[in-house]
C-alpha positions as CSV (number, residue, x, y, z in Angstrom):
1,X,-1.4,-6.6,-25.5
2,X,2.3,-6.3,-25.8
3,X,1.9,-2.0,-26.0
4,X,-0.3,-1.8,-23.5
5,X,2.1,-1.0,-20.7
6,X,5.2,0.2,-22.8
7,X,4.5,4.5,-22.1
8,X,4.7,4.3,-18.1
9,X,6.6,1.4,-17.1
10,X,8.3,2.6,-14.4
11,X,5.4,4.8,-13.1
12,X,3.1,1.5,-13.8
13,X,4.8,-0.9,-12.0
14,X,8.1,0.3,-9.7
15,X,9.7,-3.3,-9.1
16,X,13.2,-2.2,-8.3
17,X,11.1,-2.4,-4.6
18,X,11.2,-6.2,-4.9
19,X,14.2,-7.5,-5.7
20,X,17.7,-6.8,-4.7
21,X,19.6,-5.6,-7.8
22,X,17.9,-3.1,-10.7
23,X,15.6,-4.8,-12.3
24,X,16.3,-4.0,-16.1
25,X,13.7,-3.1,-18.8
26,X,13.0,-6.3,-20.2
27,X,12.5,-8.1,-16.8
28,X,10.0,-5.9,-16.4
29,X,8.1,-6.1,-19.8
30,X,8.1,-10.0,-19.3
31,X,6.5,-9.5,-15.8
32,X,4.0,-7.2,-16.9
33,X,3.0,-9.7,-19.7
34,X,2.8,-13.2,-17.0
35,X,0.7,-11.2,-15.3
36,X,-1.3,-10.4,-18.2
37,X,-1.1,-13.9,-19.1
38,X,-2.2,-15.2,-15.6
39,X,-4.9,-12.9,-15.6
40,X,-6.4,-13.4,-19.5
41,X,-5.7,-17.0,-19.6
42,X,-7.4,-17.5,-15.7
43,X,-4.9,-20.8,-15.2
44,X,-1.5,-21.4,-13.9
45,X,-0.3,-23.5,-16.0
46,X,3.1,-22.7,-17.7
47,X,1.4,-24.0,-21.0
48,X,-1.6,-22.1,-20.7
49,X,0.2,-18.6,-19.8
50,X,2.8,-19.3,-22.4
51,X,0.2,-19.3,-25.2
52,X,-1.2,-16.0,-24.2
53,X,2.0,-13.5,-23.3
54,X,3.8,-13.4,-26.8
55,X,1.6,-14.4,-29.9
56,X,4.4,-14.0,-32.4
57,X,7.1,-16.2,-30.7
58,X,6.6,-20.3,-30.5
59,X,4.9,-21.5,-27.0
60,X,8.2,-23.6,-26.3
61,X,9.7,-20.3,-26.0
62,X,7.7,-18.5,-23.8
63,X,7.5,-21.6,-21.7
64,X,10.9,-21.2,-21.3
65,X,11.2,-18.1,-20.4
66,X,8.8,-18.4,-17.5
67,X,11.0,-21.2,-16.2
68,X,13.6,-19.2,-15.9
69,X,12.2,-16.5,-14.7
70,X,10.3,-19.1,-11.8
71,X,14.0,-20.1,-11.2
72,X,15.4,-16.6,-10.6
73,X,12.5,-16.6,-8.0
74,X,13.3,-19.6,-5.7
């Protein structure tokens, strides 16, 4: 899953559009793979999303990352 998206980023998914500063390349990786996430895992749950966006990291992590990505948000 983590591949998937990596050739045409920018084409894929221009999100400089919705936020104010330049959205840098990871940011946009770690959108991409929520919204895998969301979309696989069919739940909202922070939990639930964390276990399916980064297999190879622990689900504390990725649970954390959301958080402050949710924060960034508000």
């Amino acid at each position: 899953m983590k591949k998937l998206y990596d050739a045409n980023l920018n084409r894929l998914f221009p999100l400089s559009n919705f936020f104010e500063k330049k959205t840098n390349l990871s940011r946009k990786k770690f959108i991409i793979s929520y919204l895998l996430g969301l979309i696989m895992g069919r739940n909202v749950q922070f939990c639930e999303v964390a276990a399916r966006i980064n297999e190879e990291v622990e689900v504390e992590s990725n649970i954390r990352r959301i958080e402050r990505f949710s924060s960034i948000l508000k």
